[in-house]
C-alpha positions as CSV (number, residue, x, y, z in Angstrom):
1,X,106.6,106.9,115.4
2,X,105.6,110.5,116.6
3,X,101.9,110.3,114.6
4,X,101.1,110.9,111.3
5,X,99.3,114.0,109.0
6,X,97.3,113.6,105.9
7,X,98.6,115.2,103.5
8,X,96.4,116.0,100.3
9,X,97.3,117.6,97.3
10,X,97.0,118.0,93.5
11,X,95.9,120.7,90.5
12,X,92.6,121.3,91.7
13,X,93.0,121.5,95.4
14,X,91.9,124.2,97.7
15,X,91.7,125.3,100.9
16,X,87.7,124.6,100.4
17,X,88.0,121.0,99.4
18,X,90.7,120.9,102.7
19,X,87.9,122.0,104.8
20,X,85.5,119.8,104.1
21,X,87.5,116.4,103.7
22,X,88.2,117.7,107.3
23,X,85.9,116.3,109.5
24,X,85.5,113.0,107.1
25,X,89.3,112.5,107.9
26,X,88.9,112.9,111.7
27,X,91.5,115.9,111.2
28,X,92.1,118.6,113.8
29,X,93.2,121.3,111.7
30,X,93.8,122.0,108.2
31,X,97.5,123.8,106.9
32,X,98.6,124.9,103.8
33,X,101.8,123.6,102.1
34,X,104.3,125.8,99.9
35,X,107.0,123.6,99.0
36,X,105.4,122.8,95.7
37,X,103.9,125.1,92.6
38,X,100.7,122.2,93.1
39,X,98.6,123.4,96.1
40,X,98.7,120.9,99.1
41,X,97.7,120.8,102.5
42,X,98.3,118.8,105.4
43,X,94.9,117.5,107.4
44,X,96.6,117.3,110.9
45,X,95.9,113.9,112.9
46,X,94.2,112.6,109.8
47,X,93.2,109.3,108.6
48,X,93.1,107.4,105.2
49,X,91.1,105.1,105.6
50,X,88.3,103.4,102.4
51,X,85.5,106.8,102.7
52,X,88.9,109.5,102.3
53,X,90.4,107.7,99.7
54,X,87.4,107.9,97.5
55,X,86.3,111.3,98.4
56,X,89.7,112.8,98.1
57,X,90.3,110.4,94.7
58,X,86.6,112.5,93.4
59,X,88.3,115.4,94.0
60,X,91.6,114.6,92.0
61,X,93.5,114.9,95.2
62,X,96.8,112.6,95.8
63,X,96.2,111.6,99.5
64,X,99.2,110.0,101.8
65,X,99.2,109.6,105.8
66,X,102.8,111.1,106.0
67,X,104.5,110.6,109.8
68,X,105.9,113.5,111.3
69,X,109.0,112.1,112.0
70,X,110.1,111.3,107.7
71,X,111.8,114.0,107.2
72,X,113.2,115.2,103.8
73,X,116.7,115.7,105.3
74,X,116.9,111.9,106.8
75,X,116.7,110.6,103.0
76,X,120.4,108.9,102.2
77,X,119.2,107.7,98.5
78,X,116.9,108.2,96.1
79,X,116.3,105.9,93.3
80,X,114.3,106.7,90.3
81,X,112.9,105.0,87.1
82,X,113.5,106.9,84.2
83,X,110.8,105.8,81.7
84,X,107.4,107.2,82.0
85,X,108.7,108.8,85.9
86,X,111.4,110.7,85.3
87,X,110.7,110.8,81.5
88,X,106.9,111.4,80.0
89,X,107.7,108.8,77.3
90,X,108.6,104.9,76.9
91,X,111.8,105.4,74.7
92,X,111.7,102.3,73.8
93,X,108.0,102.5,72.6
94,X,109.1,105.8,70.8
95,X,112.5,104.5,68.9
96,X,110.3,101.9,67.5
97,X,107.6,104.8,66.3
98,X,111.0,105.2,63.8
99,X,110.5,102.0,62.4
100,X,107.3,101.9,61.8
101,X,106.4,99.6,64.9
102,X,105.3,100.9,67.9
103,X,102.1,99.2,68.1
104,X,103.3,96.2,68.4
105,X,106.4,97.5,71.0
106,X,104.5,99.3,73.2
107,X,102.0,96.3,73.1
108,X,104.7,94.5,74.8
109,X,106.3,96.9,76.8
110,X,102.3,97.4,78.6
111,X,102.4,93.5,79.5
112,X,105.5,93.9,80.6
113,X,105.0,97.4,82.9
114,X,101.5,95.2,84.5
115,X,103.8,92.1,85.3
116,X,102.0,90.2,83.0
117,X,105.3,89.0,80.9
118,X,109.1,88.7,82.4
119,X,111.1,92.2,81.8
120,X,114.0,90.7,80.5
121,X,112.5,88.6,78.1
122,X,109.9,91.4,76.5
123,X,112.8,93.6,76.6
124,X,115.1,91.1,73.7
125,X,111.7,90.5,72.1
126,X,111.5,94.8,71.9
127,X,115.1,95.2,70.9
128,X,115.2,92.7,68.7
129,X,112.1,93.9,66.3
130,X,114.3,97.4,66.2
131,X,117.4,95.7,64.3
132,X,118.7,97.8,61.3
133,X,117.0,100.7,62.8
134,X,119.8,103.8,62.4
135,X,121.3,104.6,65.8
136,X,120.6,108.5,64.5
137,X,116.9,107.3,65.3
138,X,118.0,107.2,69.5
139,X,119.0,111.4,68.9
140,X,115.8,112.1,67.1
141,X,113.8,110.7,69.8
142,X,115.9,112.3,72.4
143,X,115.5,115.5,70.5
144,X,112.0,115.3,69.5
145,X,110.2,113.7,71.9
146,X,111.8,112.8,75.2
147,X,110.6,115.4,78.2
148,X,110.7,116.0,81.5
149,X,108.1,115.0,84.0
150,X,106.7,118.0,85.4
151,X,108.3,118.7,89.0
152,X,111.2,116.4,88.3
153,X,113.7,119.6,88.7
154,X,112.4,120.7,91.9
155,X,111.3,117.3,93.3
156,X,115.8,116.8,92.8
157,X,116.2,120.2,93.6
158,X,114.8,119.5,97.2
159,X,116.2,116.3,97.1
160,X,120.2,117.5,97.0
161,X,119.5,120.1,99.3
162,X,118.6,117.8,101.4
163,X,121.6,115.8,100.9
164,X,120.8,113.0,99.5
165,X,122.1,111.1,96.7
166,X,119.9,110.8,93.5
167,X,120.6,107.6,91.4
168,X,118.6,106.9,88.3
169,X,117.8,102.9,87.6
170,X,116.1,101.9,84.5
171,X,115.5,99.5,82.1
172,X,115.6,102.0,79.2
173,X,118.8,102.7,77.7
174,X,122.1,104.7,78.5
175,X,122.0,107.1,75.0
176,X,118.9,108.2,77.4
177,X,119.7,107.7,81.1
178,X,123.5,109.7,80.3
179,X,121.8,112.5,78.9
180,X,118.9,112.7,81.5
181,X,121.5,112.3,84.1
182,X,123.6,115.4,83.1
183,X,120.6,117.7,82.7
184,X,119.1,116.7,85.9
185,X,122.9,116.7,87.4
186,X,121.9,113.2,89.0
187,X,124.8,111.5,90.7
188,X,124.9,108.2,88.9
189,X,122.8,105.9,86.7
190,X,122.3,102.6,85.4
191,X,120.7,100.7,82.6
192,X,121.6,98.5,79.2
193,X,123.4,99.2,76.5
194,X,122.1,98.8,72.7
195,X,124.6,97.2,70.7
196,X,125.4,99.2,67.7
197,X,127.0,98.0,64.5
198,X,127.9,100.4,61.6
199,X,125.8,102.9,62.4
200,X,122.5,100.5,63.0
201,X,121.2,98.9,65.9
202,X,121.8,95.3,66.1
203,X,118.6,94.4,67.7
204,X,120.7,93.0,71.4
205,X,121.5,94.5,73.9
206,X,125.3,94.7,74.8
207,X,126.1,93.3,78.2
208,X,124.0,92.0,81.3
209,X,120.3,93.1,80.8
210,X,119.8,95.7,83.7
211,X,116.1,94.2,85.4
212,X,114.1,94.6,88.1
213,X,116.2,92.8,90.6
214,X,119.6,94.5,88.9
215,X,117.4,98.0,89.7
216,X,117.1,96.8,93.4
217,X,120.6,95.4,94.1
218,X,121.6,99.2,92.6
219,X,119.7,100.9,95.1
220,X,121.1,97.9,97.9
221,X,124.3,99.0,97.4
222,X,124.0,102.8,97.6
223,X,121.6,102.3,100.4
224,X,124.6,100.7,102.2
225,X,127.0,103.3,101.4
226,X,125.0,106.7,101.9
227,X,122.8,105.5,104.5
228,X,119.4,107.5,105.7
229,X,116.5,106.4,104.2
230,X,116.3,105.1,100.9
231,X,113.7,106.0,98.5
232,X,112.2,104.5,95.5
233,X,110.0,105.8,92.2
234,X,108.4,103.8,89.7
235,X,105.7,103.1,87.8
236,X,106.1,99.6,86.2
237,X,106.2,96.1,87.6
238,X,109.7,96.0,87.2
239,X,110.1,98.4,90.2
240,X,108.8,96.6,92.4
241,X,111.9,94.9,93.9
242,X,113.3,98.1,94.5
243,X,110.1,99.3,96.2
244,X,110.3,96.0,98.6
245,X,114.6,97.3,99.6
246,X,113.4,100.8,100.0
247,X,112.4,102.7,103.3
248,X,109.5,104.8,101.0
249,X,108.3,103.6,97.7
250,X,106.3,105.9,95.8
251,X,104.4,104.9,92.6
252,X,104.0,107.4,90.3
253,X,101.0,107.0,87.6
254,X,101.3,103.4,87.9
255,X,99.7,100.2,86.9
256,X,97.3,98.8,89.8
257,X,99.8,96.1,90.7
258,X,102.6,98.8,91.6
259,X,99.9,101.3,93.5
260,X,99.1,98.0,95.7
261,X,102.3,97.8,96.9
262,X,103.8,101.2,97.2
263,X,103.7,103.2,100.2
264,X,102.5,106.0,98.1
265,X,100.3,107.0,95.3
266,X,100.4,109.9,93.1
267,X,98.1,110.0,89.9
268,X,97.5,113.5,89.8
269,X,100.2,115.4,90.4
270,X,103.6,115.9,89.5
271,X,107.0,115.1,90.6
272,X,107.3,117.8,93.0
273,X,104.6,116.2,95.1
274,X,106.9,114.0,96.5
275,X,108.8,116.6,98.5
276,X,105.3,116.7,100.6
277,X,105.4,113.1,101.5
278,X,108.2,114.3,104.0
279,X,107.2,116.4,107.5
């Protein structure tokens, strides 16, 4: 490795803030960044060690020890979690709003995101309470409530002009992940299918459930294909195979057991921010 910058970045930083994390970080100059609308800037020669991470977490600053050599066009692959990281919402959580029930879906589907519970097994016990439910439901919540993550377009954006391909993995649900995938013009994507019945959802899921270690033999397998690095985005337990297969794994607003074993952290800004964890 060539050395590494410390990169820090989010809403409220400035070149003021820069300066005087500075000398805590052992830095020997401070640069401005302008790949992103969110101000960031790299601290070069710094170090993250217990002292920056607190001072730059007061500060609402997203700090990463980036090496020089990562560069943005060496990334082959880029896998993505759709839910709550590519998306703001938890579909799931959202289709069962329909039906009266969220609080006691999205009650699951938060044991499930911390690890506590198996995916695949919370994810038959979600399904199931949404049987009946009218599968017009899945286009109201698409049209009413599903949204972007901030910086998702131009964190892809600087992605494929990079070269790499973008591949979307998820646990959610294809009348979701198709629709996402064309409006983001992602490459490919993968996740389960909700078995329908005369116009209502059956409460099963149609097919092999697509889990965590389905999510990580998807990103294998394009991994061996594209080549380059291979990059990986979550926020939920269930991510967290496909974080141990990948050259970078970045957790974005995630529980505490997916921060502890990412390679990055970003809680406070958006998407975008991940084009600055490459020189």
């Amino acid at each position: 490795m060539t050395g590494a910058d410390l990169v820090v970045q989010g809403p409220d930083a400035t070149l003021d803030v820069a300066l005087a994390l500075a000398p805590l970080a052992r830095a020997s100059g401070v640069e401005a960044l302008d790949r992103t609308s969110t101000p960031a800037f790299r601290l070069a020669d710094g170090v993250l060690d217990d002292a920056v991470a607190a001072a730059a977490r007061a500060e609402r600053l997203d700090a990463a020890l980036v090496p020089r050599d990562r560069r943005l066009e060496d990334v082959g692959v880029v896998a993505m979690d759709m839910d709550s990281t590519l998306i703001t919402i938890e579909c799931v959580d959202e289709i069962a709003d329909m039906a009266g029930l969220k609080p006691q879906v999205a009650a699951i589907t938060a044991a499930a995101m911390r690890g506590e519970i198996d995916f695949a097994a919370s994810l038959a016990r979600r399904v199931a309470l949404l049987a009946g439910l009218p599968e017009a439901a899945l286009q109201r919540v698409h049209d009413e409530r599903l949204r972007i993550t901030p910086g998702a377009e131009a964190m892809l954006a600087g992605f494929h002009a990079g070269g790499a391909t973008s591949l979307l993995v998820s646990g959610g649900f294809t009348f979701f992940t198709d629709r996402v995938m064309a409006r983001l013009g992602l490459h490919a994507a993968l996740s389960n299918v909700l078995e329908v019945e005369g116009g209502r959802l059956t409460g099963r899921i149609a097919g092999a459930v697509v889990d965590a270690d389905v999510k990580a033999e998807a990103l294998q397998r394009a991994h061996a294909t594209r080549g380059g690095l291979a990059v990986a985005i979550g926020d939920g337990a269930n991510d967290l195979p496909m974080f141990r297969c990948a050259d970078v794994a970045i957790a974005f607003r995630a529980k505490p057991v997916v921060r502890a074993q990412a390679t990055h952290a970003l809680d406070f800004c958006g998407l975008d921010a991940v084009l600055n964890l490459f020189a």
